[in-house]
C-alpha positions as CSV (number, residue, x, y, z in Angstrom):
1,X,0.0,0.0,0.0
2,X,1.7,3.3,-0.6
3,X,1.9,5.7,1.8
4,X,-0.4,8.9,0.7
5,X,-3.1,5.9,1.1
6,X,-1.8,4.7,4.0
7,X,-2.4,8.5,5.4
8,X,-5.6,9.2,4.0
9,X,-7.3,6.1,5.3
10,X,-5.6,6.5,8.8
11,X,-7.3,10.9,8.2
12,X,-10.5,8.8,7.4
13,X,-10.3,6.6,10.3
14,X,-9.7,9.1,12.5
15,X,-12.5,11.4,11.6
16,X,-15.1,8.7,11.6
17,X,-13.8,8.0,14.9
18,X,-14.3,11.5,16.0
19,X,-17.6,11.7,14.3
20,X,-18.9,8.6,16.6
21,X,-17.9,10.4,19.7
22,X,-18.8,13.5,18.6
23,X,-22.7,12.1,18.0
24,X,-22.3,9.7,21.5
25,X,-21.7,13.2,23.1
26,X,-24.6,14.9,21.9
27,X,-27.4,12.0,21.6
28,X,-26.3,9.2,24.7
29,X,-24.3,11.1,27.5
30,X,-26.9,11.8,29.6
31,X,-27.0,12.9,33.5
32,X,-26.9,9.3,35.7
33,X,-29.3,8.2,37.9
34,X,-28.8,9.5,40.8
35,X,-28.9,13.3,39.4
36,X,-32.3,13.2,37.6
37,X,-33.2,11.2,41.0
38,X,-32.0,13.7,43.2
39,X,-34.0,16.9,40.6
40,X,-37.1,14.2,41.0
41,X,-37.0,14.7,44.4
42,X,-36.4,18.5,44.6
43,X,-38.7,19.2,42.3
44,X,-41.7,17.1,44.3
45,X,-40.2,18.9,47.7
46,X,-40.7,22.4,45.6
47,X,-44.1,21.5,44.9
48,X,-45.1,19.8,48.1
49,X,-43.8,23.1,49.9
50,X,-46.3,25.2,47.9
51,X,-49.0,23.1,48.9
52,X,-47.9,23.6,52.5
53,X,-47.2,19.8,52.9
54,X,-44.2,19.0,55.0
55,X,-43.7,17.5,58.4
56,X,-40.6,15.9,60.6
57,X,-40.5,12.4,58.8
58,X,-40.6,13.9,55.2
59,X,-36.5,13.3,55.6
60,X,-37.3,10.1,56.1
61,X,-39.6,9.7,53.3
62,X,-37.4,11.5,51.1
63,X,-34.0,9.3,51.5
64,X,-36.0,6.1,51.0
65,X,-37.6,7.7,48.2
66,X,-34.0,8.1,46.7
67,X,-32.8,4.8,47.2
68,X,-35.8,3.5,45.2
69,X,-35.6,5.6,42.2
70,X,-32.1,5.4,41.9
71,X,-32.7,1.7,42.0
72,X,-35.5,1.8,39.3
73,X,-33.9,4.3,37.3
74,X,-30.7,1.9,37.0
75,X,-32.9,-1.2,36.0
76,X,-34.6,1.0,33.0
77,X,-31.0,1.6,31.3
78,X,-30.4,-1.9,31.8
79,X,-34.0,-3.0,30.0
80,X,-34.5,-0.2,28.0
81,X,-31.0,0.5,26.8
82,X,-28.9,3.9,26.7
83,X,-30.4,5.9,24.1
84,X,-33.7,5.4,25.4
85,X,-32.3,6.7,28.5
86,X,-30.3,9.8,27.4
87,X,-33.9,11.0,25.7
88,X,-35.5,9.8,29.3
89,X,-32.9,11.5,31.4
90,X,-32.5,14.8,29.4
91,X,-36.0,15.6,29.4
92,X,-36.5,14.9,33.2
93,X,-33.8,17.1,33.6
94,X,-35.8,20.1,32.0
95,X,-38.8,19.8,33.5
96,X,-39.9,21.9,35.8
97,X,-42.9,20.5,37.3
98,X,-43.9,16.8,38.3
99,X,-46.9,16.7,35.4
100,X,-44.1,17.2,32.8
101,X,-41.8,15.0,34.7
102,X,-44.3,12.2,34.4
103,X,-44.8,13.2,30.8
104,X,-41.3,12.0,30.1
């Protein structure tokens, strides 16, 4: 093979290389489960606060409340795959309010 060929299919390799990562980056990173978890959890807080719901075991409620959606959230990457995830994930993320949260 000469070598101008040998260079322009390492350039190609390399750009289709960067290319993947480049759409992995913008379509399947996503925030994990424990961050849309935790903005879940602040966001129902937020809500139940203007509804003047609150009490001395909402802690309590709270923590367990993490542990279990952290736990669900990890089992729907495993079933439902990354991608479906990343879409999942990011629009949690923007939601403001539980009814678009449960929208996702």
């Amino acid at each position: 093979m000469r070598p101008a060929l040998r260079r322009a299919f390492a350039a190609g390799s390399v750009a289709a290389l960067g290319l993947l990562f480049g759409l992995w980056f913008a379509f399947v990173r996503a925030p994990g489960p424990q961050d849309v978890c935790r903005h879940i959890i602040e966001v129902t807080m937020r809500e139940s606060a203007d509804q003047g719901v609150g009490g001395d075991g909402q802690d309590a409620v709270m923590n367990q409340l993490q542990e279990r959606c952290v736990q669900q959230k990890a089992d729907k990457i495993q079933l439902r795959g990354r991608v479906v995830w990343a879409k999942y994930a990011k629009c949690v993320m923007a939601a403001n309010d539980l009814d678009t949260i449960w929208r996702c």
